[in-house]
Structure formats: structure tokens, C-alpha cells
C-alpha positions as CSV (number, residue, x, y, z in Angstrom):
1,X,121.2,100.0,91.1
2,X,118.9,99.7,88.0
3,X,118.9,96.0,86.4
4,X,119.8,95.3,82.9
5,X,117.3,94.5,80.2
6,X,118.7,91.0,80.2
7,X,117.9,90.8,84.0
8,X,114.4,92.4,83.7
9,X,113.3,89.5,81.0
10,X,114.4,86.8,83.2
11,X,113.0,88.3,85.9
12,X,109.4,89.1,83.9
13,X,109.8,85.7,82.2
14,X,110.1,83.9,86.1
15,X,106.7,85.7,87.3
16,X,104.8,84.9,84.3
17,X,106.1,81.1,84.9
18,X,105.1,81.1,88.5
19,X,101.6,82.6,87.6
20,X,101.2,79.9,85.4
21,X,102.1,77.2,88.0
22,X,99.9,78.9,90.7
23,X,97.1,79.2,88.6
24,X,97.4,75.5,87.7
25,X,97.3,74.4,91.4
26,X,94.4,75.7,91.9
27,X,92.4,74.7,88.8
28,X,92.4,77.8,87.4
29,X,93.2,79.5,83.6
30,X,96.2,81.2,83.9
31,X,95.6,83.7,81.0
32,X,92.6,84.7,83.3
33,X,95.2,86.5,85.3
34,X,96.7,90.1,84.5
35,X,99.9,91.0,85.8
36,X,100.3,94.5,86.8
37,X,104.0,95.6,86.6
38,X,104.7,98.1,89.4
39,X,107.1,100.4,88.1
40,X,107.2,103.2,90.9
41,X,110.1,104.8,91.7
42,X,111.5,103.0,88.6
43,X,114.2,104.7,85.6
44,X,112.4,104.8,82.3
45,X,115.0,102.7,80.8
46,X,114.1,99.4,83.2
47,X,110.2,100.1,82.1
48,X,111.2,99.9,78.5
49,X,113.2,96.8,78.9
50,X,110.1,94.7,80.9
51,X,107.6,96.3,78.3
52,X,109.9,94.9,75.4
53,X,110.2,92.1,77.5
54,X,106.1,91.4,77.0
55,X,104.7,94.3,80.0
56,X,101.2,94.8,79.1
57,X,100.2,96.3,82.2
58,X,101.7,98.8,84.3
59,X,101.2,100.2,87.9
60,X,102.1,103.4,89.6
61,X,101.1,105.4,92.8
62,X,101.9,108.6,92.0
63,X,100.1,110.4,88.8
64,X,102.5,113.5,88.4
65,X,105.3,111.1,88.6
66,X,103.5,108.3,85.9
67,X,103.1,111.3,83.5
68,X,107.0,112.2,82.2
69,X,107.1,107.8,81.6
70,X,104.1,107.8,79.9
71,X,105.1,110.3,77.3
72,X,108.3,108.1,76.9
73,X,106.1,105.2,76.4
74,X,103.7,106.7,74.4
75,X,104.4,104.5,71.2
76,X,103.8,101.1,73.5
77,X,100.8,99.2,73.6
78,X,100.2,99.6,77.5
79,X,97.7,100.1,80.1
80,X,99.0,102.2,83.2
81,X,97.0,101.0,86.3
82,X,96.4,103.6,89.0
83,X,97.3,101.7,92.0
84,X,98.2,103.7,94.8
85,X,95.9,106.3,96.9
86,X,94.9,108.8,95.1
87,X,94.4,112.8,97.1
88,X,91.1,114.1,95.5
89,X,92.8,116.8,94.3
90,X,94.8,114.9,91.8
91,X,91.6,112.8,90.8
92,X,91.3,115.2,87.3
93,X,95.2,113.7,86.4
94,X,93.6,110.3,86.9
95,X,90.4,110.8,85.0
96,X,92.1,111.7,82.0
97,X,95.6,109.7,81.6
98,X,95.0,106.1,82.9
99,X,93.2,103.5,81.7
100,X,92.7,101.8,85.5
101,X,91.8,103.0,88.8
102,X,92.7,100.3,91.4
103,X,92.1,102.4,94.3
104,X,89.1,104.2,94.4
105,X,88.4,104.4,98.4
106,X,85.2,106.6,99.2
107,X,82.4,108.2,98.3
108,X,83.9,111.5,97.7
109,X,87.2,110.5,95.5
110,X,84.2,108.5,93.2
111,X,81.6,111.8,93.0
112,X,85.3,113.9,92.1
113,X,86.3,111.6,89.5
114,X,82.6,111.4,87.9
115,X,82.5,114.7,87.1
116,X,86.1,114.4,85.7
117,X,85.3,112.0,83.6
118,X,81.9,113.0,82.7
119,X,83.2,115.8,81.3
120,X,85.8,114.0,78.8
121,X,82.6,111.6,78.2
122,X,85.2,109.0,79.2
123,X,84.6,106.3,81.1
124,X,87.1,104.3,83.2
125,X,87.7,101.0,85.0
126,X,87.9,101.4,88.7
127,X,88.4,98.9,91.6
128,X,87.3,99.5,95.0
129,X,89.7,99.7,98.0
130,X,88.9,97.6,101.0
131,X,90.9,97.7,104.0
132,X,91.0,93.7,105.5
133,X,93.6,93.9,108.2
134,X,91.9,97.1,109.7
135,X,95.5,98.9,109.5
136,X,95.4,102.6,110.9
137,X,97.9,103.3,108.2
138,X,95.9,101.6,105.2
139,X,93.4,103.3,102.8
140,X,89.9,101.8,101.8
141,X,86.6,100.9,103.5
142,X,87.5,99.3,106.8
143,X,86.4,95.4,106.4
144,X,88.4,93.2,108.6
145,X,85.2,91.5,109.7
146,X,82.1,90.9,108.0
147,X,80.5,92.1,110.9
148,X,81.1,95.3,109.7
149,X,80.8,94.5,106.1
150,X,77.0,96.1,105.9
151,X,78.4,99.6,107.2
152,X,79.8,100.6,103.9
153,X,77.0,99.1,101.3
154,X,75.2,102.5,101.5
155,X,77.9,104.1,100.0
156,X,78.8,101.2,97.5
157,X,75.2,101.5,96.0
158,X,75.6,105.4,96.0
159,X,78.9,105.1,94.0
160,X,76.9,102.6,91.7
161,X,73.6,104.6,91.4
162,X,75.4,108.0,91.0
163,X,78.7,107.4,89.1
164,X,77.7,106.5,86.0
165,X,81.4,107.3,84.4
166,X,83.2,104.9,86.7
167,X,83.1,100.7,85.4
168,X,83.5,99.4,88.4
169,X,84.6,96.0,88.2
170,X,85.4,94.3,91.3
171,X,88.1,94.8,94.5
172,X,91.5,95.8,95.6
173,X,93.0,94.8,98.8
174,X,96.2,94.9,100.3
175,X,97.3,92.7,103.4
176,X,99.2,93.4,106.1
177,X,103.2,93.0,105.6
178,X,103.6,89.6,107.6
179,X,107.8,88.0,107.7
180,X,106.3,84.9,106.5
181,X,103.9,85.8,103.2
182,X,101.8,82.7,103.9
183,X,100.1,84.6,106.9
184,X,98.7,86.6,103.9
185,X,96.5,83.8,102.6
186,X,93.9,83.9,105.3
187,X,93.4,87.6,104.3
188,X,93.3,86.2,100.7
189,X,90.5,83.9,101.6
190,X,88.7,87.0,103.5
191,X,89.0,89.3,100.8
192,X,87.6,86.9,98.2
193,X,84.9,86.4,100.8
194,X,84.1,90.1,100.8
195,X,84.0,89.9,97.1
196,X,81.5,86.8,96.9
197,X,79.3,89.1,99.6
198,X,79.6,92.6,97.3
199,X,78.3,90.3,94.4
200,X,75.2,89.1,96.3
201,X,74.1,92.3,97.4
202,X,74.6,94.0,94.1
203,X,74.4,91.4,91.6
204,X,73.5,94.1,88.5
205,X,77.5,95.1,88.8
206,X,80.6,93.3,87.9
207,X,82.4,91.9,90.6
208,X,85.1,89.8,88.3
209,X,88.3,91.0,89.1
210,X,90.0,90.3,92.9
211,X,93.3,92.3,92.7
212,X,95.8,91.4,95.5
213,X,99.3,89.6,95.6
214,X,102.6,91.5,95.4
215,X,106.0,90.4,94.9
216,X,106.4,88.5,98.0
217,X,102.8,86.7,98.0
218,X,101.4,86.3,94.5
219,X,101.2,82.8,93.9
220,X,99.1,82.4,97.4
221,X,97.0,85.0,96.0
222,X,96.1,83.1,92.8
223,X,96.1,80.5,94.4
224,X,93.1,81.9,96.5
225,X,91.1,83.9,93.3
226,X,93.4,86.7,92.7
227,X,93.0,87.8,88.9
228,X,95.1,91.1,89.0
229,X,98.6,90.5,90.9
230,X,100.9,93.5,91.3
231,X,104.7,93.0,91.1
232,X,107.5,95.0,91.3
233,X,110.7,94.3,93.0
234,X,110.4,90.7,92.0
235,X,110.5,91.7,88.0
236,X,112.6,95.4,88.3
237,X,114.7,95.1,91.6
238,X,114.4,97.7,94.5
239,X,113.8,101.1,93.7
240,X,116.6,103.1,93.2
């Protein structure tokens, strides 16, 4: 069932008021924080109503599925945030139609979508993908310990060296689904760890923004340095 517009606002208008409080907690500015709206799987009419609502951001993991909505939404003042693993193949569609990549996770993806985007002489934010629960099933750079953090700094600094095209500005992460969401914060902690480390050992990038948190954990994720959190069900309700 797809909520009502009315609905939607409250919901949007409840995150936005828990972001605030989190980042307050935790000494932080809340208008430091984005809010990514995660609209997979979701009608056009429910993304209208949360972008009238005051959406600025918003996320999706598939890009022949984000293209019909934004063509709808064409006349909004949005940013549509890759956020879900991207197949090479598809990595033209992202180059050239959104204005994030949250989920760039290897060398190859990042040498495919340089010569994408050098040839629109576009340039485009990306984050990089780091897996911190070690999950089989999970994309990005294995780092559950930082034993093992060294491993993938080769191809870090090739992807910095070489990809001129992509702005990389920080990490993505995703924790394992736990039944209590405050097992998440230790991976919270880890992953802002692992960006601390990333930021010593190339300190010419930009290492700013720490996006992790969904609907069920965001405020422990600000609470711990997110500043991108991506919610969905907790604005728009399950997906249809």
C-alpha cells in the first residue's frame, strides 16, 4: 500500500526531527548532515509527495529503474544518489544521469566510470564501498579489521592517481542487519575508524563525508559521525 502525502510529510518531518536530536547528542551541527531519501521500489506519486514535503536528496539502487522517475521529477530541485551496487556494465547510465555515486567498490567499476565521465568532461561525486562486517553477501573492499586495512590502499591510490573524473569524497558502509540496531554502533565506530585511517594515508583527498545509518539505525549513526544517513521505509513505508 503506498502512503498518502499527508503521511509521507509527517513521516519526512519525524526523521528530519530525530536527525536534529541525534546530532545534538553528540555535539554535532545538524545541518552538517544530508538525508538521502531511499525511494527504491517506490510509485512516483509517494517521491513527489516527500520531495514537496522538502526531499532534497534522493537514493536508488537500480539506474534503469531511477531513469522513468527522474524524467517525472525533472522540474524538482533534486540530487539522485546512486546508492546500491552498481554491474560495470551499467556504469555509462551512472556517469551521465546522477549527481552521486555512493558505491563505487573496485578498481575496475572506477577505471569504467572515468572514461564515462571523461568523455562527458563531467565530473562526479563518488564514495567508496567498504565492507566492515566481512559479509559473503556484501559489496565493497573487505575491512572488518584493520589488520587487513593496508591490503586495499594500493588500489585506493590507483583510483586517486588515475581517475581524475571521479570526486571522491569520503566512505559508504553498510552493517550487518542485527534484531537489535544498537549492535550496529560498534560497526559505526569501526567504520569512522577506517575513515580517520583513509585520511592519514592520503591526506591530499577529501575524506568528509561517512555515509551509513538506515531507517532502523540512523540516529546511532550520527550519533557516531555519520553525515549522509539513508532512509526509506521510515519516511515512504515498505515497498509496494
Amino acid at each position: 500500500m503506498v502512503l498518502d502525502a499527508l503521511t509521507i510529510r509527517q513521516n519526512y518531518l519525524r526523521v528530519l526531527e530525530q536527525i536534529h536530536q541525534a546530532a545534538q547528542r553528540s555535539g554535532r551541527d545538524p545541518s552538517q548532515i544530508r538525508l538521502v531519501v531511499v525511494t527504491k521500489g517506490q510509485p512516483v506519486e509517494a517521491i513527489q509527495a516527500v520531495v514537496q514535503a522538502g526531499a532534497k536528496f534522493l537514493g536508488e539502487n537500480y539506474p534503469e529503474e531511477a531513469l522513468p522517475k527522474m524524467e517525472v521529477l525533472r522540474g524538482y530541485p533534486v540530487e539522485w544518489h546512486m546508492i546500491g551496487h552498481l554491474q560495470s556494465r551499467k556504469a555509462r547510465l551512472v556517469a551521465q544521469f546522477f549527481d552521486w555515486f555512493e558505491a563505487l567498490d573496485s578498481l575496475r567499476l572506477a577505471q569504467k566510470l572515468e572514461r564515462a565521465l571523461a568523455e562527458q568532461e563531467r565530473r562526479l561525486p563518488v564514495l567508496l564501498e567498504f565492507n566492515v562486517g566481512g559479509e559473503e553477501s556484501k559489496s565493497g573492499w573487505r575491512a572488518e579489521t584493520p589488520e587487513i586495512w593496508s591490503a586495499f590502499l594500493p588500489e585506493i591510490e590507483l583510483i586517486l592517481s588515475t581517475c581524475p573524473h571521479l570526486d571522491v569524497r569520503g566512505i559508504m558502509t553498510m552493517p550487518p542487519l542485527a534484531a537489535d540496531p544498537h549492535q550496529a554502533r560498534q560497526y559505526f565506530v569501526h567504520s569512522r575508524h577506517l575513515r580517520d585511517f583513509l585520511a592519514q594515508a592520503f591526506p591530499n583527498a577529501s575524506w568528509d563525508e561517512l555515509s551509513m545509518g538506515t531507517s532502523a539505525d540512523f540516529p546511532l549513526a550520527i550519533e557516531e559521525g555519520a553525515t549522509i544517513v539513508r532512509v526509506g521505509q521510515a519516511i515512504l513505508g515498505p515497498r509496494p
